[in-house]
PQR file with spaces between the fields and no chain letter, atoms N, CA, C, O and H, PARSE charges and radii, in Angstrom:
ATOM       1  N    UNK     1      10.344  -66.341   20.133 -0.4000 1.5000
ATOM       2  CA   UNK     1       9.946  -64.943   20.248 -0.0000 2.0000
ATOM       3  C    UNK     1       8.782  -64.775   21.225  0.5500 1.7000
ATOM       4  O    UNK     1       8.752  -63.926   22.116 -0.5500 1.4000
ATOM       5  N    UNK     2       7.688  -65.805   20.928 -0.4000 1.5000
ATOM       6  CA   UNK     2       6.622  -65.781   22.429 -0.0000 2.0000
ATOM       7  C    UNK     2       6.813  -65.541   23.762  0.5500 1.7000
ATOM       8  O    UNK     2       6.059  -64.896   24.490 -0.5500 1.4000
ATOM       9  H    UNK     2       7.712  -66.495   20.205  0.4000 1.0000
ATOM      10  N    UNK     3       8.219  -66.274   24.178 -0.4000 1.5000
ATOM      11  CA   UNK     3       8.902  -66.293   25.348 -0.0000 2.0000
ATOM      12  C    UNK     3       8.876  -64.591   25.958  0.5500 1.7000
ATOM      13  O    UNK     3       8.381  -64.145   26.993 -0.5500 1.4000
ATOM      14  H    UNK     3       8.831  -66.798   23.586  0.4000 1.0000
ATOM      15  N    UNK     4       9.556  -63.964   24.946 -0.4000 1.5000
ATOM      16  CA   UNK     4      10.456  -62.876   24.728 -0.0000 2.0000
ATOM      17  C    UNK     4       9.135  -61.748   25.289  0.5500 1.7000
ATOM      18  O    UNK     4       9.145  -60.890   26.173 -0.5500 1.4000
ATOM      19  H    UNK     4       9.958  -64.327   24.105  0.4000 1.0000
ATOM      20  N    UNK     5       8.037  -62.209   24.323 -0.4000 1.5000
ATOM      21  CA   UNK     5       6.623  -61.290   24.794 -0.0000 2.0000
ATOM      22  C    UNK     5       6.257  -61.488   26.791  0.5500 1.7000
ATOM      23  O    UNK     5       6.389  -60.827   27.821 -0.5500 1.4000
ATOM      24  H    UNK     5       8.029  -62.906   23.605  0.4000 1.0000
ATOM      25  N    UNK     6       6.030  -62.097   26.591 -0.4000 1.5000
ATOM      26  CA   UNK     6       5.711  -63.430   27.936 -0.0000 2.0000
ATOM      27  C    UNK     6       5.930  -62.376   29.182  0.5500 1.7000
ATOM      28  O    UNK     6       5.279  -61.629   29.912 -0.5500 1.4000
ATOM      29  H    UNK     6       5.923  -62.634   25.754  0.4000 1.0000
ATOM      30  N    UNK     7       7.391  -62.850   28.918 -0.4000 1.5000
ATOM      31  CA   UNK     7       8.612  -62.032   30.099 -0.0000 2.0000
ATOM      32  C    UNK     7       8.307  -60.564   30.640  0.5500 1.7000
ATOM      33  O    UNK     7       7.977  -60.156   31.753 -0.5500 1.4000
ATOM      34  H    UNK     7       7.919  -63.457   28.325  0.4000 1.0000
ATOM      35  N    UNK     8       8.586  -59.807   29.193 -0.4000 1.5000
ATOM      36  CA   UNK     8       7.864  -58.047   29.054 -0.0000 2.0000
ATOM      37  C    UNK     8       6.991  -57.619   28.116  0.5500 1.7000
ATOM      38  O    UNK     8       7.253  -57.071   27.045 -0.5500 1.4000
ATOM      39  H    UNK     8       8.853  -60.138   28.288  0.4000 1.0000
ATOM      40  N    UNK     9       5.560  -58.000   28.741 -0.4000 1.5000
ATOM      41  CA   UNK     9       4.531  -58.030   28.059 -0.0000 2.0000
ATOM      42  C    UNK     9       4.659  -56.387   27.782  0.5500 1.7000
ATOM      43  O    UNK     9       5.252  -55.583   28.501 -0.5500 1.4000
ATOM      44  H    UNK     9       5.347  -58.445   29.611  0.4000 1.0000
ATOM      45  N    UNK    10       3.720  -56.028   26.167 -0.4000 1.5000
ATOM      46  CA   UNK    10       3.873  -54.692   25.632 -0.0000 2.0000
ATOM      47  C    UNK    10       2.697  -54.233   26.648  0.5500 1.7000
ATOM      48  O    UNK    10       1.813  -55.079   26.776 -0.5500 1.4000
ATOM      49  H    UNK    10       3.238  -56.682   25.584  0.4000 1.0000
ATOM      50  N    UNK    11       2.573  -53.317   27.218 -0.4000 1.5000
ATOM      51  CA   UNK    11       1.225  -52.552   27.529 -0.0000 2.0000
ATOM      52  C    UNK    11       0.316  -51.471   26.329  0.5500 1.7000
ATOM      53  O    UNK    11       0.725  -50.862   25.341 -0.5500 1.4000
ATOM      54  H    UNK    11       3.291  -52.630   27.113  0.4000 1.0000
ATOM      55  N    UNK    12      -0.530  -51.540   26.710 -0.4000 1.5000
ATOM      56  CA   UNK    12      -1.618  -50.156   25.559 -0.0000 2.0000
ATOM      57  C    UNK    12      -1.507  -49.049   26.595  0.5500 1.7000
ATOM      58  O    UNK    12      -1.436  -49.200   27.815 -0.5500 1.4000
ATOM      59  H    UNK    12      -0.863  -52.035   27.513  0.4000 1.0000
ATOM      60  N    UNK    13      -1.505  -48.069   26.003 -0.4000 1.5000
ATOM      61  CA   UNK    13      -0.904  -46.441   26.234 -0.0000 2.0000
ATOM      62  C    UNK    13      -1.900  -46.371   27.698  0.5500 1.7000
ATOM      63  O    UNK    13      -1.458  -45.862   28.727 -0.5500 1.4000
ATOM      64  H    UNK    13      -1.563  -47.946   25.012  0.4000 1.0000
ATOM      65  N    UNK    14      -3.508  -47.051   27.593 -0.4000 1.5000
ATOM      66  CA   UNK    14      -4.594  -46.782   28.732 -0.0000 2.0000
ATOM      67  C    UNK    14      -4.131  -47.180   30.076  0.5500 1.7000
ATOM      68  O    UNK    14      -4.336  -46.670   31.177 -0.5500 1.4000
ATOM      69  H    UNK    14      -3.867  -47.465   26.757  0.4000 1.0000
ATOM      70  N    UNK    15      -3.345  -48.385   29.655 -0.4000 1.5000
ATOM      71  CA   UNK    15      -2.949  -49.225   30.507 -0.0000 2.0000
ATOM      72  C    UNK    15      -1.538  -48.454   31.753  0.5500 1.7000
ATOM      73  O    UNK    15      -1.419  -48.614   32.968 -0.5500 1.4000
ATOM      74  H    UNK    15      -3.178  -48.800   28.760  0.4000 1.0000
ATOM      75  N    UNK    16      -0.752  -47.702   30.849 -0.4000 1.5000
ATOM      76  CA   UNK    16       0.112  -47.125   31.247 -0.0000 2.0000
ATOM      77  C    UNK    16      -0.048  -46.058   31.827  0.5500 1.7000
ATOM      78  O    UNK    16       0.701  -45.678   32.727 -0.5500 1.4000
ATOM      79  H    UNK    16      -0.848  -47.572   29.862  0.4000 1.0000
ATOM      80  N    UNK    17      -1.413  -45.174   31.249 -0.4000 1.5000
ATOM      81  CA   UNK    17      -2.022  -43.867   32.193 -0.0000 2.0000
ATOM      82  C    UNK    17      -2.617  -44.060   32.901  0.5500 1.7000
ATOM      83  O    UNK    17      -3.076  -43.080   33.487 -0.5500 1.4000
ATOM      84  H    UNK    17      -2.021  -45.483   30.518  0.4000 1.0000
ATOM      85  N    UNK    18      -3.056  -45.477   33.380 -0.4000 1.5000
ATOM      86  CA   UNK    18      -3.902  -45.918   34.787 -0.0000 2.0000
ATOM      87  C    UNK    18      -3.124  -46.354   36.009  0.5500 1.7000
ATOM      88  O    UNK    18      -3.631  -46.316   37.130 -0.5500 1.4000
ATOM      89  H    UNK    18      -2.682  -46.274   32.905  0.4000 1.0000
ATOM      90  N    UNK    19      -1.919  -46.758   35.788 -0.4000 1.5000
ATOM      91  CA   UNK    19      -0.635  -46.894   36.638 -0.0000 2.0000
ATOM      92  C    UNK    19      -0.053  -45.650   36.605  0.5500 1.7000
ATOM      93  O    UNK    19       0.484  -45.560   37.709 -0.5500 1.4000
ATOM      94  H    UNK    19      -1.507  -46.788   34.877  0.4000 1.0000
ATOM      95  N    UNK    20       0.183  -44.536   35.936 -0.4000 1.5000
ATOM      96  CA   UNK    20       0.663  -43.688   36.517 -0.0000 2.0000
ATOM      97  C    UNK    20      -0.166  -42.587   36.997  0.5500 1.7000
ATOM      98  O    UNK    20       0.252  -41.595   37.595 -0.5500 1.4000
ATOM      99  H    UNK    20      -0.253  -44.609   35.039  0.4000 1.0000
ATOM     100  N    UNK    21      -1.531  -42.876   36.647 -0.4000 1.5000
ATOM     101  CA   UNK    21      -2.373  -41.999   37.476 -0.0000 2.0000
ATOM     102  C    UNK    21      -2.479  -40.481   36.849  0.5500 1.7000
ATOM     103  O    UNK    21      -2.747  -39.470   37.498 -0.5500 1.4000
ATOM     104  H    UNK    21      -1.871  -43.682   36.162  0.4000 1.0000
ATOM     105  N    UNK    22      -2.140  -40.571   35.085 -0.4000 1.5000
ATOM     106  CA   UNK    22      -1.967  -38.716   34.608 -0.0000 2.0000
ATOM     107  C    UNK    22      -2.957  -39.285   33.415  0.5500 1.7000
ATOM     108  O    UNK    22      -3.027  -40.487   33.159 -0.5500 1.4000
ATOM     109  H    UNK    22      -1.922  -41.393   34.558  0.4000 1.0000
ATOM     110  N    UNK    23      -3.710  -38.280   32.720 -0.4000 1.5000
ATOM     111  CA   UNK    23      -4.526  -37.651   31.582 -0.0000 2.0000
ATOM     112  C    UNK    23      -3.406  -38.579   30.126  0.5500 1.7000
ATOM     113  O    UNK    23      -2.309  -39.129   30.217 -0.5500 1.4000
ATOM     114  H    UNK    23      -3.653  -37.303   32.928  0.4000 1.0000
ATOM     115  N    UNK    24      -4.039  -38.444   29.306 -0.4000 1.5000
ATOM     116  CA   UNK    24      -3.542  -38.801   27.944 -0.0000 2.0000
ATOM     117  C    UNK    24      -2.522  -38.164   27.651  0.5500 1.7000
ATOM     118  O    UNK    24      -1.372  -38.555   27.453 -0.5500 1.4000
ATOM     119  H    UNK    24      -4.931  -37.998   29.232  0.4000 1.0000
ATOM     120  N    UNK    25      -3.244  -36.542   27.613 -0.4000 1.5000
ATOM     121  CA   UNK    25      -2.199  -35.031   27.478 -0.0000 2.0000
ATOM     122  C    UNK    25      -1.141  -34.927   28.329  0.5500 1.7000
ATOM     123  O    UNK    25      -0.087  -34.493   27.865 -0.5500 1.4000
ATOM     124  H    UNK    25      -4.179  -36.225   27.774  0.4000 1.0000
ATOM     125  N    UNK    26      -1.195  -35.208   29.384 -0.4000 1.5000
ATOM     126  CA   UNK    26      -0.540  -35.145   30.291 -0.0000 2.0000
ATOM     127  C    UNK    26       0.873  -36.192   29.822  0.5500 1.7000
ATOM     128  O    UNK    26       1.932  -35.705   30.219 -0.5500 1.4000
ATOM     129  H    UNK    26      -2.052  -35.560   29.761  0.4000 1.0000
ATOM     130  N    UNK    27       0.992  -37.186   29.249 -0.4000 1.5000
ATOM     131  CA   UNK    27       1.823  -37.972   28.976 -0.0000 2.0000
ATOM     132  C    UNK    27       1.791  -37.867   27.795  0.5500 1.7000
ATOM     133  O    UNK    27       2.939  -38.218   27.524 -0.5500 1.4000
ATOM     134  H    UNK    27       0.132  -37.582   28.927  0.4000 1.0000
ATOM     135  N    UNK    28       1.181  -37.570   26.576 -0.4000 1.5000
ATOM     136  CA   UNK    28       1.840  -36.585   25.419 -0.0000 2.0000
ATOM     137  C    UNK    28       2.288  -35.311   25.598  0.5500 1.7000
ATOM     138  O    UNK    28       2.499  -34.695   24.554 -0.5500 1.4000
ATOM     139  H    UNK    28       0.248  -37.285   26.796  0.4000 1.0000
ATOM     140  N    UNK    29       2.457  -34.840   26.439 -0.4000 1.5000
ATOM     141  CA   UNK    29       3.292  -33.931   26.910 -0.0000 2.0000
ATOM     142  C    UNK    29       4.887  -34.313   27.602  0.5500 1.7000
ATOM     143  O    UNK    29       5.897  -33.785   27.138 -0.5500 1.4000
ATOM     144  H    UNK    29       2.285  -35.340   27.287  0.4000 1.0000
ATOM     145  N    UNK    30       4.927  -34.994   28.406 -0.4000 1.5000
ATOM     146  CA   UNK    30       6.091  -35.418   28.601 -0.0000 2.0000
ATOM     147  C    UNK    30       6.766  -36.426   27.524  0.5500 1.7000
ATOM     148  O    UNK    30       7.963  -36.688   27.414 -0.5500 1.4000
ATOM     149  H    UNK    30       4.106  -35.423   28.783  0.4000 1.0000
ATOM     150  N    UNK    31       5.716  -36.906   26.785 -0.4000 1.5000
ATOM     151  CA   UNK    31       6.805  -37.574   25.554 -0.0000 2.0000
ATOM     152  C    UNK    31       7.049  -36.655   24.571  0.5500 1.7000
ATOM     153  O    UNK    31       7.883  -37.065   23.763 -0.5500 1.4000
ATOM     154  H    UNK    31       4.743  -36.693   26.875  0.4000 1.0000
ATOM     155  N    UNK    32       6.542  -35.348   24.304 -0.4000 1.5000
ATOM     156  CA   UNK    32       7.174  -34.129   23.579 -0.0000 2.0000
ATOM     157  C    UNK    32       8.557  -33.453   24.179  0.5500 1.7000
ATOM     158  O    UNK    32       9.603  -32.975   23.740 -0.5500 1.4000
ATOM     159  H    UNK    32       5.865  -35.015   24.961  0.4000 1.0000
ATOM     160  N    UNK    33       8.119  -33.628   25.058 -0.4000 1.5000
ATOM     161  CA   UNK    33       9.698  -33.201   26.103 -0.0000 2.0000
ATOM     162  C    UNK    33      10.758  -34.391   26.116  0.5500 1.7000
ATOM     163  O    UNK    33      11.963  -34.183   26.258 -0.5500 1.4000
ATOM     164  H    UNK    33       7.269  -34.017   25.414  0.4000 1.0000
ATOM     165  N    UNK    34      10.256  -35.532   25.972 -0.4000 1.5000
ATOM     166  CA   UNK    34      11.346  -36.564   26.092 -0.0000 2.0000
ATOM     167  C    UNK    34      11.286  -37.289   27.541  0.5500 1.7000
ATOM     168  O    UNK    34      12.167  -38.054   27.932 -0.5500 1.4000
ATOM     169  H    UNK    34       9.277  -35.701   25.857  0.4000 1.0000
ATOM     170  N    UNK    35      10.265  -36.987   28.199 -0.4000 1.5000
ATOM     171  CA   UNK    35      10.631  -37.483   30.017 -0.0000 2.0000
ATOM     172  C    UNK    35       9.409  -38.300   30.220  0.5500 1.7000
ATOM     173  O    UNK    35       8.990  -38.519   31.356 -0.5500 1.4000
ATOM     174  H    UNK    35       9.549  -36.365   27.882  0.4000 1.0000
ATOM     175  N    UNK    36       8.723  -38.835   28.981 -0.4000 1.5000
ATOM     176  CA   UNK    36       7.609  -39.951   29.461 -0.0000 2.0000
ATOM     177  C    UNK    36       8.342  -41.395   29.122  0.5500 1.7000
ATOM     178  O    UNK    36       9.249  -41.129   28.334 -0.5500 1.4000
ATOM     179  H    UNK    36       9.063  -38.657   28.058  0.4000 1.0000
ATOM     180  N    UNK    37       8.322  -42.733   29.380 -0.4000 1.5000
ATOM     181  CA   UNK    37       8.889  -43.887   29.624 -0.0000 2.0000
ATOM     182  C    UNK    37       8.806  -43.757   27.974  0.5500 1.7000
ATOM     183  O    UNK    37       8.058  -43.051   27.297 -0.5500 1.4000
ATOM     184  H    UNK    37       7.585  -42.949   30.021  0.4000 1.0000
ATOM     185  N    UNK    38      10.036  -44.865   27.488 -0.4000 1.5000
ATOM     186  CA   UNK    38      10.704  -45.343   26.131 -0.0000 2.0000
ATOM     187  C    UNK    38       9.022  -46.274   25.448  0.5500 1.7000
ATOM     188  O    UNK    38       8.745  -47.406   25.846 -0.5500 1.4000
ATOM     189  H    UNK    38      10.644  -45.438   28.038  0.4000 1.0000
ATOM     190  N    UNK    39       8.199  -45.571   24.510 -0.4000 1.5000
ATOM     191  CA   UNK    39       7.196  -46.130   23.489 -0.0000 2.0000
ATOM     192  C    UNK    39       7.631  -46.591   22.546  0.5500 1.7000
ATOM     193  O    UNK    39       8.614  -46.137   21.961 -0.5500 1.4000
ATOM     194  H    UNK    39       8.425  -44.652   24.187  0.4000 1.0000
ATOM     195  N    UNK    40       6.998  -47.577   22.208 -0.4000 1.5000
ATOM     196  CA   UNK    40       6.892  -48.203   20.547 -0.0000 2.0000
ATOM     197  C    UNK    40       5.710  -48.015   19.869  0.5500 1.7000
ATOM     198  O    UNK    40       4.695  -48.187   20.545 -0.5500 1.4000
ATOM     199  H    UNK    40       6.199  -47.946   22.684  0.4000 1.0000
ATOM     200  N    UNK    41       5.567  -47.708   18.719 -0.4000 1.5000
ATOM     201  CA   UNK    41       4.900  -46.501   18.191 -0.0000 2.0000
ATOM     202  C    UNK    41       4.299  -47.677   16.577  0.5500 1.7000
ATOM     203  O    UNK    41       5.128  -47.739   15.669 -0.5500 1.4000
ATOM     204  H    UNK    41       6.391  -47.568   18.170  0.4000 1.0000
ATOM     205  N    UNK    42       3.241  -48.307   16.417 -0.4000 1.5000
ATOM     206  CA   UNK    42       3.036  -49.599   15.345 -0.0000 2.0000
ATOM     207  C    UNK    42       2.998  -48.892   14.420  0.5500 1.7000
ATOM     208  O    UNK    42       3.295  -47.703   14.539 -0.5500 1.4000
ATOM     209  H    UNK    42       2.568  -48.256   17.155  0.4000 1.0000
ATOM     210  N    UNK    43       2.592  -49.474   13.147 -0.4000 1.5000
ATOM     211  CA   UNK    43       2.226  -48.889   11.971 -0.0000 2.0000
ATOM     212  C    UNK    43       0.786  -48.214   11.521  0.5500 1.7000
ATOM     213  O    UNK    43       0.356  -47.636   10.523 -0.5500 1.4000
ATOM     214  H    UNK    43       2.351  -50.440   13.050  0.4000 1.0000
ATOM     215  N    UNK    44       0.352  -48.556   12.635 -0.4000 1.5000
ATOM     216  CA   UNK    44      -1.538  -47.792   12.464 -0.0000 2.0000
ATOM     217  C    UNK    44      -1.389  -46.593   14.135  0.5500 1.7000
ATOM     218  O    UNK    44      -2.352  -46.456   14.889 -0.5500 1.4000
ATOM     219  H    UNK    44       0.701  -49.026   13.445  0.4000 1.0000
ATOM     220  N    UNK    45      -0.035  -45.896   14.378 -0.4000 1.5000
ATOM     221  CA   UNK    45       0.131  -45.264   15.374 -0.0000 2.0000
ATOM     222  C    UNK    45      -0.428  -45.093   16.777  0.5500 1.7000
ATOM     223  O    UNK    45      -0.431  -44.046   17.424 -0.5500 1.4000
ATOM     224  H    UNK    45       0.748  -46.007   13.765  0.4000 1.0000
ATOM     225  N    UNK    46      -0.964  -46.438   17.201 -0.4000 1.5000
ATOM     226  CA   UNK    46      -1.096  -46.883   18.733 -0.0000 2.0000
ATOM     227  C    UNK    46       0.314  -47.028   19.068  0.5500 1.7000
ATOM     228  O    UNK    46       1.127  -47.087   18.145 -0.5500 1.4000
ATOM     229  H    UNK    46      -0.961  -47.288   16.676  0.4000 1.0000
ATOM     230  N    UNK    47       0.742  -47.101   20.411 -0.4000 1.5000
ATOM     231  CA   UNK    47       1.609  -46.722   21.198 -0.0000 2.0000
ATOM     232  C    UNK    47       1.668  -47.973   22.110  0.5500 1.7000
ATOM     233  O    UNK    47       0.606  -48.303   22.640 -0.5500 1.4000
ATOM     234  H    UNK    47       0.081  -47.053   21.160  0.4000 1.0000
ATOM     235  N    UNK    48       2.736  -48.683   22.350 -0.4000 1.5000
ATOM     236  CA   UNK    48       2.881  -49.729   23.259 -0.0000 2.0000
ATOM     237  C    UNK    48       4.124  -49.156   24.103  0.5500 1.7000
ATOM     238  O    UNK    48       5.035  -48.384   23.804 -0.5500 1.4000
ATOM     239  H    UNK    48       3.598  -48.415   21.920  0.4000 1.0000
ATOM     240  N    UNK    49       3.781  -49.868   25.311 -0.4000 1.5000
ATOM     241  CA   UNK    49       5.244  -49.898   26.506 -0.0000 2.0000
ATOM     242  C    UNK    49       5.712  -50.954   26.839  0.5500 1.7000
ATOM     243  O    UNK    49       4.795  -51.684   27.215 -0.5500 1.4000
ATOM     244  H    UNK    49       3.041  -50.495   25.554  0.4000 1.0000
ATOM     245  N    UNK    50       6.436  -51.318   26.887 -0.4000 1.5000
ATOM     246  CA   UNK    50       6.919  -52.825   27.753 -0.0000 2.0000
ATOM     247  C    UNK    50       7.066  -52.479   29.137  0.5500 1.7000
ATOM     248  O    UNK    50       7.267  -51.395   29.686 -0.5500 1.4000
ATOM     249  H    UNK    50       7.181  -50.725   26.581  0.4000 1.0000
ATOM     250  N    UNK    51       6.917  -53.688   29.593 -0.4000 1.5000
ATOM     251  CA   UNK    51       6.768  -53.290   30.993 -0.0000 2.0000
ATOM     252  C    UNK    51       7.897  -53.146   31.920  0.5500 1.7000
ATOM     253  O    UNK    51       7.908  -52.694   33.065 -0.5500 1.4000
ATOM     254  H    UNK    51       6.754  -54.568   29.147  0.4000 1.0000
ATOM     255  N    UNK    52       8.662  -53.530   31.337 -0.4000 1.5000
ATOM     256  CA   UNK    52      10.155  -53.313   31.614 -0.0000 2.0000
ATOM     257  C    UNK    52      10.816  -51.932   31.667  0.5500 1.7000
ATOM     258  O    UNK    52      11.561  -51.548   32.569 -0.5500 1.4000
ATOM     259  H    UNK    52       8.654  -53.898   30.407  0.4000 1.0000
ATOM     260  N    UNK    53      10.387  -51.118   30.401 -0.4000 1.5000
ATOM     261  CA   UNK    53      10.381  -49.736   30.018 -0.0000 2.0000
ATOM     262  C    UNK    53       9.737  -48.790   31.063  0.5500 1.7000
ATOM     263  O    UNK    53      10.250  -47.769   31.521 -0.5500 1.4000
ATOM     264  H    UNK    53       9.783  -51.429   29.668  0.4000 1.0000
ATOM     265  N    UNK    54       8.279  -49.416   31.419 -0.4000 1.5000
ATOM     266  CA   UNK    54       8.059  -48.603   32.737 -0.0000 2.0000
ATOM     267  C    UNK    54       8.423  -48.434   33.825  0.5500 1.7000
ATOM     268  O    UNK    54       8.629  -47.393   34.449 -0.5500 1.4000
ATOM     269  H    UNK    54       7.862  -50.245   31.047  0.4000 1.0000
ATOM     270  N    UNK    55       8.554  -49.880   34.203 -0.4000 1.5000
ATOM     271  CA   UNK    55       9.150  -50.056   35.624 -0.0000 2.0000
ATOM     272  C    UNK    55      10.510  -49.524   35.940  0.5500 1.7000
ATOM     273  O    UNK    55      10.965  -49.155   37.023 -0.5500 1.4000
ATOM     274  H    UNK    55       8.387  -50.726   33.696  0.4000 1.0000
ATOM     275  N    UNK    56      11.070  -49.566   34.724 -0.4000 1.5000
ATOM     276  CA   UNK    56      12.690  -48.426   34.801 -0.0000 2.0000
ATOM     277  C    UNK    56      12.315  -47.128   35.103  0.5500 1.7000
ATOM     278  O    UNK    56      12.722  -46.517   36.091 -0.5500 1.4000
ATOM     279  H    UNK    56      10.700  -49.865   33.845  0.4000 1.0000
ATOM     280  N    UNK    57      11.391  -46.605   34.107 -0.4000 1.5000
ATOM     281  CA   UNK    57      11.408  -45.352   34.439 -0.0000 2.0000
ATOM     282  C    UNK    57      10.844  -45.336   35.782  0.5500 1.7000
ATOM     283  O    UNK    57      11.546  -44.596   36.471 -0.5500 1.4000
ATOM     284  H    UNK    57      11.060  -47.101   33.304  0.4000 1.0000
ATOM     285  N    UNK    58      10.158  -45.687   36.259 -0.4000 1.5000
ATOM     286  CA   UNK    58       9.201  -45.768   37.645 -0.0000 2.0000
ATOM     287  C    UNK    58      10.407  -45.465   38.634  0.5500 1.7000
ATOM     288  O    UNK    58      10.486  -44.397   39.242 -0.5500 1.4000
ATOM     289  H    UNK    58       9.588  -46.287   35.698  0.4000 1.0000
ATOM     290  N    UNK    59      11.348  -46.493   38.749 -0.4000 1.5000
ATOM     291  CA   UNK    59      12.601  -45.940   39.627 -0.0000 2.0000
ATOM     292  C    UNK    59      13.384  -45.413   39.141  0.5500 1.7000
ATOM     293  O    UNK    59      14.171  -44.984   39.985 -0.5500 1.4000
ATOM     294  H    UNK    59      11.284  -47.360   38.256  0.4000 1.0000
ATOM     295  N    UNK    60      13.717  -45.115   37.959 -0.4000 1.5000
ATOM     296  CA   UNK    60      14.591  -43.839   37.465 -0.0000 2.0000
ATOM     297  C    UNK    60      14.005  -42.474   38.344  0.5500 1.7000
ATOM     298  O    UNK    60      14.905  -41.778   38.815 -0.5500 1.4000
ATOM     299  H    UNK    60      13.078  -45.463   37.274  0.4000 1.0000
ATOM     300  N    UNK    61      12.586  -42.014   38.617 -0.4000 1.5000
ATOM     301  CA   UNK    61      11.860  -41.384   39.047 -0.0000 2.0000
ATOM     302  C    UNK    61      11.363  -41.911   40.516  0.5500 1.7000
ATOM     303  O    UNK    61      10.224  -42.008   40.972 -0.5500 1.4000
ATOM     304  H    UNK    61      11.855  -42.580   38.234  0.4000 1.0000
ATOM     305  N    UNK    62      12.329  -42.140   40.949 -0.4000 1.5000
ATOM     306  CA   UNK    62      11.710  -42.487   42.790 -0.0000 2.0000
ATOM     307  C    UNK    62      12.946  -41.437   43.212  0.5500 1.7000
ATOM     308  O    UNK    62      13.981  -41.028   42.684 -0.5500 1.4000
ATOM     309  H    UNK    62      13.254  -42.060   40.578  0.4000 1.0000
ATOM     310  N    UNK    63      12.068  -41.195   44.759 -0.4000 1.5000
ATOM     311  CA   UNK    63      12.919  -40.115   44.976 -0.0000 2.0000
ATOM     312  C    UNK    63      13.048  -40.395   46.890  0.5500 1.7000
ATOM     313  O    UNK    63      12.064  -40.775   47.526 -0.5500 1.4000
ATOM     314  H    UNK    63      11.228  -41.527   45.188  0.4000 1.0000
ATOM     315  N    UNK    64      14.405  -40.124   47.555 -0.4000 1.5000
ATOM     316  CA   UNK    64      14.982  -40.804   48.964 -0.0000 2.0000
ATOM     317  C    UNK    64      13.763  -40.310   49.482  0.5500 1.7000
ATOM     318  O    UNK    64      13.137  -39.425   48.899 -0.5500 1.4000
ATOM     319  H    UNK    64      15.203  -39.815   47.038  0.4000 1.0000
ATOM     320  N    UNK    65      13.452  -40.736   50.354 -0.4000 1.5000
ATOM     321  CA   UNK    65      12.261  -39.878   51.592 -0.0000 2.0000
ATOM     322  C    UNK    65      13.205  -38.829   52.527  0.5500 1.7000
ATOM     323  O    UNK    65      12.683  -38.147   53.409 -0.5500 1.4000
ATOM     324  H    UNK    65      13.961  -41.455   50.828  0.4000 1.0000
């Protein structure tokens, strides 16, 4: 299972609003809408991403020049 971490490390929510460059609100807002990257949500309600999860959405959201 270590491996498994390793590969697609989870990120912390800070971590994920400093790469995309938006406010807290700003990305609880699009995860109310459904259009912020796929979270995992623990049992003391911090918020993790894998990094895999972002980087999809990252080019799900690229756009031709």
């Amino acid at each position: 299972m270590a491996h498994a971490v390793a590969r697609d490390p989870l990120m912390k929510l800070e971590e994920v609003l400093e790469v995309l460059g938006v406010n807290k609100s700003t990305f609880y807002a699009w995860k109310a809408t459904g259009r912020a990257p796929r979270t995992i949500k623990y049992p003391n309600n911090k918020l993790r991403i894998r990094r895999s999860a972002l980087d999809k959405w990252l080019a799900e959201h690229e756009e031709n020049a």
